[in-house]
HTML snippet that shows the backbone in 3Dmol.js (N, CA, C, O; Angstrom):
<script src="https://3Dmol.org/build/3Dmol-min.js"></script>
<div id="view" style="width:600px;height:400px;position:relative"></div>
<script>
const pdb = `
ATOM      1  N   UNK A   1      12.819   6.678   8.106  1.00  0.00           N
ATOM      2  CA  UNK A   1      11.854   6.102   7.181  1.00  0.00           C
ATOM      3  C   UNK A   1      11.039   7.213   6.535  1.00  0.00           C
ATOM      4  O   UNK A   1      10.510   8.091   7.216  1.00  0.00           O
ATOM      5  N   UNK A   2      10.950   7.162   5.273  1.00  0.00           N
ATOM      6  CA  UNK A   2      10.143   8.224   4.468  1.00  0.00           C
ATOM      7  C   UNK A   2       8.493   7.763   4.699  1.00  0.00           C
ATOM      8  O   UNK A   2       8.067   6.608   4.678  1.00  0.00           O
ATOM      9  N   UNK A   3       7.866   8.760   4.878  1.00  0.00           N
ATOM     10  CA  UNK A   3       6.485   9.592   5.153  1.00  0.00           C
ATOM     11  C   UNK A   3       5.727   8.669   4.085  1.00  0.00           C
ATOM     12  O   UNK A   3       6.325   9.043   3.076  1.00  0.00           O
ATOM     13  N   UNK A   4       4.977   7.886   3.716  1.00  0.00           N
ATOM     14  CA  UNK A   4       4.430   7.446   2.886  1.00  0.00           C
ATOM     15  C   UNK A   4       3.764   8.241   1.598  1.00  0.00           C
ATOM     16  O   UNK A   4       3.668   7.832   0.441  1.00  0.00           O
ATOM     17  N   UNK A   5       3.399   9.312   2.069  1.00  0.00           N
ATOM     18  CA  UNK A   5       2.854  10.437   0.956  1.00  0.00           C
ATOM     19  C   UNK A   5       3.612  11.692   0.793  1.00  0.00           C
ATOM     20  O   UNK A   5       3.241  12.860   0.671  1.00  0.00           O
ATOM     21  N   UNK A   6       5.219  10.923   0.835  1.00  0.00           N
ATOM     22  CA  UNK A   6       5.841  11.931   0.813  1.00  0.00           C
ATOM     23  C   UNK A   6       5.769  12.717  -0.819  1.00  0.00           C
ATOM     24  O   UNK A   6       4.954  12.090  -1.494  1.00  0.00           O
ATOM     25  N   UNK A   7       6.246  13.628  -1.439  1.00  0.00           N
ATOM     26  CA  UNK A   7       5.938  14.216  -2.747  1.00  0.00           C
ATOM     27  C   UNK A   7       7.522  14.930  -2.883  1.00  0.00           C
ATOM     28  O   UNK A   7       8.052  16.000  -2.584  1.00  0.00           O
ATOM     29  N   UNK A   8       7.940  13.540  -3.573  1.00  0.00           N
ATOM     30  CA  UNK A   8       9.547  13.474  -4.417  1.00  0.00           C
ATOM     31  C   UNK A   8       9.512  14.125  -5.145  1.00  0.00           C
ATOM     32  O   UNK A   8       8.500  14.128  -5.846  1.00  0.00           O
ATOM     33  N   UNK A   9      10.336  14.850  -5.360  1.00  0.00           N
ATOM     34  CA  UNK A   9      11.199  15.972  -6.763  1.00  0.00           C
ATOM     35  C   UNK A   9      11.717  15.734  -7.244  1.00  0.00           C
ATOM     36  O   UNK A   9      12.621  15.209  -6.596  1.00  0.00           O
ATOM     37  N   UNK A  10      12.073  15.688  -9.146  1.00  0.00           N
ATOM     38  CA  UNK A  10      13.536  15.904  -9.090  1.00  0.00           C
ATOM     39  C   UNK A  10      13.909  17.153  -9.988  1.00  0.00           C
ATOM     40  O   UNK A  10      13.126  17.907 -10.566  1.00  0.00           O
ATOM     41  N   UNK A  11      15.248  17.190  -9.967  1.00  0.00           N
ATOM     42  CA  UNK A  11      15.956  18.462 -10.708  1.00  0.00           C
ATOM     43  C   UNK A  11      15.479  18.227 -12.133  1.00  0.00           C
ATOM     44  O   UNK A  11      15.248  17.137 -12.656  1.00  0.00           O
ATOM     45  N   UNK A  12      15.372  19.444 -12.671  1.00  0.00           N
ATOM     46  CA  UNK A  12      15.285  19.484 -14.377  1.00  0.00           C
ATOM     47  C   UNK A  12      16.558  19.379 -14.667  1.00  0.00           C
ATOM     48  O   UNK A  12      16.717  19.291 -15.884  1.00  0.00           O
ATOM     49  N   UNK A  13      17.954  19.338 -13.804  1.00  0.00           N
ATOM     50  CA  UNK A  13      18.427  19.380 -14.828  1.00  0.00           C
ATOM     51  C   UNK A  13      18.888  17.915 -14.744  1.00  0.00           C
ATOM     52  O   UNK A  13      20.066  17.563 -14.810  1.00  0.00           O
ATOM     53  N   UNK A  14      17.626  16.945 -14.562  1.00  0.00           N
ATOM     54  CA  UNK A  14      18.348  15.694 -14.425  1.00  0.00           C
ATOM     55  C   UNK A  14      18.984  15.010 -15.766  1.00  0.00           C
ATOM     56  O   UNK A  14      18.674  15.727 -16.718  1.00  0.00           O
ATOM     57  N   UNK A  15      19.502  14.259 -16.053  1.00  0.00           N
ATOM     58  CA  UNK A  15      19.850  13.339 -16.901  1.00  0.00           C
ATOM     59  C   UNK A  15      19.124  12.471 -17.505  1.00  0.00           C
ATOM     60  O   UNK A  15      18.642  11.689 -16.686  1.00  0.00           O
ATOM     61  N   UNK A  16      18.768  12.209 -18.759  1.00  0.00           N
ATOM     62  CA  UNK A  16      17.648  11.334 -19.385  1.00  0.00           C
ATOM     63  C   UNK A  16      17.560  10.179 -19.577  1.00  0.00           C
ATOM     64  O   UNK A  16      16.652   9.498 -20.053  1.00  0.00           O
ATOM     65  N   UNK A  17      19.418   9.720 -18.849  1.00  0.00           N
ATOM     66  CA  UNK A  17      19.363   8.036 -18.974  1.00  0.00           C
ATOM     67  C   UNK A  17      19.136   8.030 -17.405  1.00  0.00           C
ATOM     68  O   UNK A  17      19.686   7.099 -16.815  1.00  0.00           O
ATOM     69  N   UNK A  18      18.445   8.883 -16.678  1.00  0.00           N
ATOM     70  CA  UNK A  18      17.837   8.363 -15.447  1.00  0.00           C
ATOM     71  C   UNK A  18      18.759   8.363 -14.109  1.00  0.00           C
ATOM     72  O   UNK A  18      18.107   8.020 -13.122  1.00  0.00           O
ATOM     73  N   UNK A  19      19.891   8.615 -13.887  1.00  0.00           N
ATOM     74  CA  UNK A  19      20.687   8.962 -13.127  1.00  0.00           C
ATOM     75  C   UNK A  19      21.002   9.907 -12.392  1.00  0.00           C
ATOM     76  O   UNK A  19      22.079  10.501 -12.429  1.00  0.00           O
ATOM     77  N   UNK A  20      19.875  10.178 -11.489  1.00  0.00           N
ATOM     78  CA  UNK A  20      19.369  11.127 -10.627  1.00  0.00           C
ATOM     79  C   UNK A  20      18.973  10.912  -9.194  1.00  0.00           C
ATOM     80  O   UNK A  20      18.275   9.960  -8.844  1.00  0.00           O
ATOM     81  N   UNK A  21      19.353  11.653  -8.531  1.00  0.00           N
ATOM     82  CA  UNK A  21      18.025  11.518  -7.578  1.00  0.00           C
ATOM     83  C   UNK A  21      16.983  12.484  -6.903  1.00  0.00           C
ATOM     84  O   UNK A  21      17.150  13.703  -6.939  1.00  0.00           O
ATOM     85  N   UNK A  22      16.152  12.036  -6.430  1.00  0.00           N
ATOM     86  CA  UNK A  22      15.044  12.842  -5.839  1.00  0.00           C
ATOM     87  C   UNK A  22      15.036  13.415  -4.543  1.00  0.00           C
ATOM     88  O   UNK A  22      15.857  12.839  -3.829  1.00  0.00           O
ATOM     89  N   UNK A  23      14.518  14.192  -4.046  1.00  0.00           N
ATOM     90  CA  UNK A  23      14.400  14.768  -2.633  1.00  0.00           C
ATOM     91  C   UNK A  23      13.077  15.088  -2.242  1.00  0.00           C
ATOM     92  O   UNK A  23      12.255  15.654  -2.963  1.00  0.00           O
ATOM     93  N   UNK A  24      12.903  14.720  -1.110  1.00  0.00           N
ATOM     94  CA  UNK A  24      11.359  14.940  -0.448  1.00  0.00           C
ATOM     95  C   UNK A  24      11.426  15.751   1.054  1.00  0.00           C
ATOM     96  O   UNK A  24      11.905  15.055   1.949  1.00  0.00           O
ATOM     97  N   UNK A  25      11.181  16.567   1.288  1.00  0.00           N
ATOM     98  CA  UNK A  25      10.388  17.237   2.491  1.00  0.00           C
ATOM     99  C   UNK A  25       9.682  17.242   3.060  1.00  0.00           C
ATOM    100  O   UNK A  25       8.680  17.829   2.650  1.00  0.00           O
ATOM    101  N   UNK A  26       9.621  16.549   4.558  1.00  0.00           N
ATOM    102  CA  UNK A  26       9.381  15.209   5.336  1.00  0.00           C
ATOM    103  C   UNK A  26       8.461  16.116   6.401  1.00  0.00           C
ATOM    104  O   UNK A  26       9.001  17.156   6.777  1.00  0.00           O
ATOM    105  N   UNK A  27       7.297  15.863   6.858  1.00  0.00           N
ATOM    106  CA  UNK A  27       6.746  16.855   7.926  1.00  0.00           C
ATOM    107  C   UNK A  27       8.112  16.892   9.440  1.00  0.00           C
ATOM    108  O   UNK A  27       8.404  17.955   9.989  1.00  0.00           O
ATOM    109  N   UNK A  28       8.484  16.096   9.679  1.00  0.00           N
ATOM    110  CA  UNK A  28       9.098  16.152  10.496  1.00  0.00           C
ATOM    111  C   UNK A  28      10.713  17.087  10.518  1.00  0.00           C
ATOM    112  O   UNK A  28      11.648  16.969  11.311  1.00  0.00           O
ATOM    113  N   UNK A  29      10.569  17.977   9.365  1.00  0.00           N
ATOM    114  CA  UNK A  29      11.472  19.073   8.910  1.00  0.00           C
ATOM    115  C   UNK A  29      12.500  19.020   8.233  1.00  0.00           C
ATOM    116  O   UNK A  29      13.072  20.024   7.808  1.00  0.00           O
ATOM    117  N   UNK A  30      13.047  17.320   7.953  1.00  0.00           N
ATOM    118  CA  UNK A  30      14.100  17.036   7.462  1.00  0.00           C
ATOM    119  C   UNK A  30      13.590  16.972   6.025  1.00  0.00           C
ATOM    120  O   UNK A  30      12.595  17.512   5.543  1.00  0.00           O
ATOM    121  N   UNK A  31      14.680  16.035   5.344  1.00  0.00           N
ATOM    122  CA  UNK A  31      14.965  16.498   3.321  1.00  0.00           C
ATOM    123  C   UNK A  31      15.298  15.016   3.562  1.00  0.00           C
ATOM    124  O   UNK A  31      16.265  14.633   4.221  1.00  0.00           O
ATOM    125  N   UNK A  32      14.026  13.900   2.712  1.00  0.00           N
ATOM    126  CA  UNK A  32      14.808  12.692   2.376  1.00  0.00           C
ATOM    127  C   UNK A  32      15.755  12.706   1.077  1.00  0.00           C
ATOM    128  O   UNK A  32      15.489  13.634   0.313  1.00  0.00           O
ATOM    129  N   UNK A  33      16.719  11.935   0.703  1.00  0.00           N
ATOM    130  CA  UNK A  33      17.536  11.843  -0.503  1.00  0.00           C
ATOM    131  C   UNK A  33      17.189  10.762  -0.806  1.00  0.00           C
ATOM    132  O   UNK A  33      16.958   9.987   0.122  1.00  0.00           O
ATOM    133  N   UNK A  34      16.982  10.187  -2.473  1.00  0.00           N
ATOM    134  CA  UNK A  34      16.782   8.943  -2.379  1.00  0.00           C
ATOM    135  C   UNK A  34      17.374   8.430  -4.084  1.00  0.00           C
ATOM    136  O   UNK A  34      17.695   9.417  -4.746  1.00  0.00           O
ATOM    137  N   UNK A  35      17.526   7.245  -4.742  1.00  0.00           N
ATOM    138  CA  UNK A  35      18.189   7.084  -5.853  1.00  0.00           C
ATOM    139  C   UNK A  35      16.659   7.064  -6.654  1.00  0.00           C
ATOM    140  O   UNK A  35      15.903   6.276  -6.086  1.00  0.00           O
ATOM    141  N   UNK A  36      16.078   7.697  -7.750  1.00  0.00           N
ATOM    142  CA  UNK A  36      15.396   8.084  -8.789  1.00  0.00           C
ATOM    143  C   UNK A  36      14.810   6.609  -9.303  1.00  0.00           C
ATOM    144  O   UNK A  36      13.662   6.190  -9.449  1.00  0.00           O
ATOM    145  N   UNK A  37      16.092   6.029  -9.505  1.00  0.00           N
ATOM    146  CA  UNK A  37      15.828   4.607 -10.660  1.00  0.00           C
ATOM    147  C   UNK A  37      15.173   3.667  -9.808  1.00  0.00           C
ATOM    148  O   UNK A  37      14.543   2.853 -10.482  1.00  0.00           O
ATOM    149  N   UNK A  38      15.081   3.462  -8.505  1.00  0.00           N
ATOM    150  CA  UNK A  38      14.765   2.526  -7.824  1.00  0.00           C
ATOM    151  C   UNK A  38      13.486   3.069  -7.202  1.00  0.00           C
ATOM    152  O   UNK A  38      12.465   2.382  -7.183  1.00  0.00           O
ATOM    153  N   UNK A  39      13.530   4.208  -6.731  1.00  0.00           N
ATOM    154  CA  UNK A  39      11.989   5.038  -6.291  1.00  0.00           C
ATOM    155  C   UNK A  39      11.977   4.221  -4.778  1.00  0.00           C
ATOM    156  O   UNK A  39      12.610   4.260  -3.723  1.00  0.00           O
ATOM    157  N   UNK A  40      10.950   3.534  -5.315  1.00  0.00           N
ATOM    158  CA  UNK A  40       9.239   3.124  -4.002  1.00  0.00           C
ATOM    159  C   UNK A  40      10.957   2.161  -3.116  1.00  0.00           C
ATOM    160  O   UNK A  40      11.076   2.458  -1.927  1.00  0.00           O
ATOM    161  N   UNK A  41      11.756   1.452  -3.515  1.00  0.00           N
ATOM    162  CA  UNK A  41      12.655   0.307  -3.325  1.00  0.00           C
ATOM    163  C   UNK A  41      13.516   1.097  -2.724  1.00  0.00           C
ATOM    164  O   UNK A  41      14.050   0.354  -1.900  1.00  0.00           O
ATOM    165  N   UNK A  42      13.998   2.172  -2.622  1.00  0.00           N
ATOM    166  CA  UNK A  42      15.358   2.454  -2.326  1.00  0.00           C
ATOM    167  C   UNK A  42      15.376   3.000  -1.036  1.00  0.00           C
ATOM    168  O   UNK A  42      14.436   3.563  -0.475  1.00  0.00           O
ATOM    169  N   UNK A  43      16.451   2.808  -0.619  1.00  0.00           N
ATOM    170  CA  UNK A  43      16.896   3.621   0.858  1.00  0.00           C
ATOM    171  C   UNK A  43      16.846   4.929   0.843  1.00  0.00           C
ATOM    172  O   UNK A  43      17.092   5.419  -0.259  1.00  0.00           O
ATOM    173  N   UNK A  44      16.556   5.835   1.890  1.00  0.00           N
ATOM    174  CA  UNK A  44      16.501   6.742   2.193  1.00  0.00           C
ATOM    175  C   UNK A  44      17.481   7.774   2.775  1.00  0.00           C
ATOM    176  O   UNK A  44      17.917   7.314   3.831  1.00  0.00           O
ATOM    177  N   UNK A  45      17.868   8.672   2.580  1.00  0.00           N
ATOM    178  CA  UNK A  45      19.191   9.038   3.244  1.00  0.00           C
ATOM    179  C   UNK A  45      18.251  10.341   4.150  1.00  0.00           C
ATOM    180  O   UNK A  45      17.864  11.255   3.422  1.00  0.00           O
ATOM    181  N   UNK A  46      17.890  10.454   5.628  1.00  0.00           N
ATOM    182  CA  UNK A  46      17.704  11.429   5.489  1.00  0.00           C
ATOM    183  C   UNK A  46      18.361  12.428   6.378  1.00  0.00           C
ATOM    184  O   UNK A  46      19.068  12.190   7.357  1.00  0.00           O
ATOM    185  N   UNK A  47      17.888  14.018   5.700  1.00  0.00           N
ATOM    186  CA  UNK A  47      19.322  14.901   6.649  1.00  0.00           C
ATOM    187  C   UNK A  47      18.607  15.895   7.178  1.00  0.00           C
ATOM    188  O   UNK A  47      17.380  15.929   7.090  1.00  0.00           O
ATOM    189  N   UNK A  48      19.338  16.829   7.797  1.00  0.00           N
ATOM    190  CA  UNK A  48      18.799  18.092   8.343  1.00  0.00           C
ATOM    191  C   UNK A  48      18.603  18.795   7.359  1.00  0.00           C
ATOM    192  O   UNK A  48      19.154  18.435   6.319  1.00  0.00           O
ATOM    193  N   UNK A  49      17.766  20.023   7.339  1.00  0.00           N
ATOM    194  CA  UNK A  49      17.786  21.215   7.128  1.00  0.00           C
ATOM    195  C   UNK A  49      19.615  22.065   6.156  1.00  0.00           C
ATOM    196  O   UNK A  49      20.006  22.561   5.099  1.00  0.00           O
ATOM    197  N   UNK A  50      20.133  21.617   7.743  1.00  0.00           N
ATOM    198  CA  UNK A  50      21.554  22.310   7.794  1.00  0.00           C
ATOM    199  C   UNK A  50      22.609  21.132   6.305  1.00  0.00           C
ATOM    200  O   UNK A  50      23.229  21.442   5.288  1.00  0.00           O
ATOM    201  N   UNK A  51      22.380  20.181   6.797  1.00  0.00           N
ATOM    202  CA  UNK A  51      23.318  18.648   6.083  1.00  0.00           C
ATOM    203  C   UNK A  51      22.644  19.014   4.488  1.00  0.00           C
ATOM    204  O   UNK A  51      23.490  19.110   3.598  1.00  0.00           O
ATOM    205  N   UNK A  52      21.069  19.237   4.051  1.00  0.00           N
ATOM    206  CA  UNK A  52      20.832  19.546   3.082  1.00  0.00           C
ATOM    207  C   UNK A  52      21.311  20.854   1.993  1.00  0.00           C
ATOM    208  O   UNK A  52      21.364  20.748   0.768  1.00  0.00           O
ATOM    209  N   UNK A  53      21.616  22.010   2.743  1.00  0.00           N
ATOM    210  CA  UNK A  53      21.808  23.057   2.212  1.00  0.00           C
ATOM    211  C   UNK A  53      23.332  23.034   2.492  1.00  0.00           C
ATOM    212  O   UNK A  53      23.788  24.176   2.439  1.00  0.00           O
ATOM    213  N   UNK A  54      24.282  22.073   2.779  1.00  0.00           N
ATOM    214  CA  UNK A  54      25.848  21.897   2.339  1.00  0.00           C
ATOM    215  C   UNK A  54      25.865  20.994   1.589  1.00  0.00           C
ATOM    216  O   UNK A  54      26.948  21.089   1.013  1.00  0.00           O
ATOM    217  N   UNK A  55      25.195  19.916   1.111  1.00  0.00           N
ATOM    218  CA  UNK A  55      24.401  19.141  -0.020  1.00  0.00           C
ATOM    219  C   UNK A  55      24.563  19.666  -1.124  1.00  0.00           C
ATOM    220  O   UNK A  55      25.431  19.208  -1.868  1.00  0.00           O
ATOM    221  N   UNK A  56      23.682  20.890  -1.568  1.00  0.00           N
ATOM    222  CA  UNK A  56      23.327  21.266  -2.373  1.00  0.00           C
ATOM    223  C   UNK A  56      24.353  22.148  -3.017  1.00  0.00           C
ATOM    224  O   UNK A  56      24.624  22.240  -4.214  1.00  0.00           O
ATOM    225  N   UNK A  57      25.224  23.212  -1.290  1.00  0.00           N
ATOM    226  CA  UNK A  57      26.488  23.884  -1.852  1.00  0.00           C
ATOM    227  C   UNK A  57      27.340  22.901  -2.576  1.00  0.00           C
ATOM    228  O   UNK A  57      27.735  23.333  -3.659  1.00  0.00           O
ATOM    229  N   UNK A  58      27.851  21.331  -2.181  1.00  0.00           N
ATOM    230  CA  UNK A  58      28.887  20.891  -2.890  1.00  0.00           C
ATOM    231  C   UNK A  58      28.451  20.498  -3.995  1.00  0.00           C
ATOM    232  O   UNK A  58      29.367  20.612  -4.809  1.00  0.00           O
ATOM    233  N   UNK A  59      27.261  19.969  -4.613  1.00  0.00           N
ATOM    234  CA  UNK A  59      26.410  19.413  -5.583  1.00  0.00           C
ATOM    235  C   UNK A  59      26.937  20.825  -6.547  1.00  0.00           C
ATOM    236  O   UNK A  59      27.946  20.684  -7.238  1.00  0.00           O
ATOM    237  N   UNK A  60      26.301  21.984  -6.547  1.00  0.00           N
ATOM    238  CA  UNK A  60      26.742  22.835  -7.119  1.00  0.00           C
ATOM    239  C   UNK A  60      28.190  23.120  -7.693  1.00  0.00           C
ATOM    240  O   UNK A  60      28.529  23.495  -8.816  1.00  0.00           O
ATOM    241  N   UNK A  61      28.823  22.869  -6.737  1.00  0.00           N
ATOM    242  CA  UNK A  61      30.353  23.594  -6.999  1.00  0.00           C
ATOM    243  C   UNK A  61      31.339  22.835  -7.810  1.00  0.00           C
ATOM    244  O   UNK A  61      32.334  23.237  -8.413  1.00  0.00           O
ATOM    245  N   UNK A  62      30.727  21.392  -7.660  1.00  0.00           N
ATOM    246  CA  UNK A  62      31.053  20.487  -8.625  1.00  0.00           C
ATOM    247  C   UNK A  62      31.293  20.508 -10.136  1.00  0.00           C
ATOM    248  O   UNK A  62      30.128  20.500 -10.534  1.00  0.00           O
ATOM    249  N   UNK A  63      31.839  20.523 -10.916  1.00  0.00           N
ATOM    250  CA  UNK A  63      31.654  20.208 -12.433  1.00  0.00           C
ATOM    251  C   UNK A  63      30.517  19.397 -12.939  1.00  0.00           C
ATOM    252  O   UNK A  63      29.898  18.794 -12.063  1.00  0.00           O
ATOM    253  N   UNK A  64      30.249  19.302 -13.740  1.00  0.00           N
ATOM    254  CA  UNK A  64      29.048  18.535 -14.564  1.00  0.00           C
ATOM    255  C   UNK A  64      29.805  17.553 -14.624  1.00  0.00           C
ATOM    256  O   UNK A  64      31.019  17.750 -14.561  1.00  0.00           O
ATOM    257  N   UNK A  65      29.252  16.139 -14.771  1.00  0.00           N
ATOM    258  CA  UNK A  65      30.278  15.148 -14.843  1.00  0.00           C
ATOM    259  C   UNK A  65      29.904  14.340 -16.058  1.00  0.00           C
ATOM    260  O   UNK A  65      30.602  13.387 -16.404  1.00  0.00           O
TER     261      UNK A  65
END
`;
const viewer = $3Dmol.createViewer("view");
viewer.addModel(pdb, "pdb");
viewer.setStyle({}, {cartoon: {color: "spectrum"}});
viewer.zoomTo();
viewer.render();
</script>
């Protein structure tokens, strides 16, 4: 469950029809993931440290889609 005052991000290089999502950094050390369009409503995915930064490697390595 996300932190109530947690303080969501998202990427600049998001998309402007809104198809993004956000990430928050949870006192308890983990990285919530969550869908952008839905916010306060949506489920939470959350991961380690470790699960986040292979996240981010495949997010990267990806093509633009």
């Amino acid at each position: 469950m996300a932190p109530q005052y947690a303080v969501w991000r998202k990427s600049t290089h998001s998309a402007p029809d809104g198809e993004c999502v956000e990430a928050a950094r949870f006192p308890s050390g983990t990285v919530g993931v969550r869908d952008s369009k839905a916010a306060e409503t949506s489920p939470v995915l959350e991961l380690s440290l470790d699960e986040w930064a292979g996240f981010l490697h495949a997010a990267r390595a990806c093509p633009a889609l």
